[in-house]
C-alpha positions in Angstrom: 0.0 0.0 0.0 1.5 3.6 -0.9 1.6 6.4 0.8 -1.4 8.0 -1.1 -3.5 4.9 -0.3 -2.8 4.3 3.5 -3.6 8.7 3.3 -6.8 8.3 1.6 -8.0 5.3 3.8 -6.9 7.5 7.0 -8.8 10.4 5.7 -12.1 8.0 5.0 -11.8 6.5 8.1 -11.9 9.9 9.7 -14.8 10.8 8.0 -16.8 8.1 8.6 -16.0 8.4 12.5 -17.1 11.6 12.7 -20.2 11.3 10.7 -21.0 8.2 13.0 -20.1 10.3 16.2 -22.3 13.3 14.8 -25.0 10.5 14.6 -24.8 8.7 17.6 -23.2 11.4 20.4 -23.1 15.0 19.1 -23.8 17.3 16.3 -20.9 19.3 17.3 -19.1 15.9 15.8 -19.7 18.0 12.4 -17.0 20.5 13.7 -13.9 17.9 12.9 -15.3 17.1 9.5 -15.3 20.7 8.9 -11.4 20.6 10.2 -10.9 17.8 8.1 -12.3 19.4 4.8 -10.6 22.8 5.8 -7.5 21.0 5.7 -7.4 18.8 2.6 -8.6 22.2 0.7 -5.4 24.4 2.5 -3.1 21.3 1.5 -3.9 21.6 -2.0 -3.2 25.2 -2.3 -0.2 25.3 0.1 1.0 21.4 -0.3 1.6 21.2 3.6 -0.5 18.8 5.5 0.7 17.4 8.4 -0.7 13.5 7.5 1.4 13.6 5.1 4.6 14.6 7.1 3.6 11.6 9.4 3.6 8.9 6.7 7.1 10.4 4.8 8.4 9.1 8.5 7.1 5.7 8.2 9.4 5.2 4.8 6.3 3.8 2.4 6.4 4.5 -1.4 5.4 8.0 -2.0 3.1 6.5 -5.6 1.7 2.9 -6.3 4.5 0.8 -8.3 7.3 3.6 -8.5 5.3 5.6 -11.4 3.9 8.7 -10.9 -0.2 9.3 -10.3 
């Protein structure tokens, strides 16, 4: 699994945490899906995001099969 994968299924599994959280506890659960949002919008503009520092460190393949995306 690359780095853009194990970063996509981190960011899903976010989601779906908070959405379930917003269901089951609070609607103020909404509030980290906003964060989450805000952020993958300022990384795409800025290319800083902090996720992605975090799995540079764990050494994984940056793209699927050494070819770009």
């Amino acid at each position: 699994m690359s780095q853009q994968d194990m970063f996509r299924a981190i960011v899903g599994t976010m989601i779906l945490a908070s959405v379930a959280l917003t269901y089951f506890v609070s609607p103020w659960w909404l509030l980290f899906t906003t964060f989450i949002g805000a952020n993958m919008l300022q990384s795409a503009f800025t290319h800083f995001c902090p996720m992605d520092m975090m799995l540079r460190m764990t050494g994984r393949p940056e793209v699927r099969g050494g070819k770009k995306a």
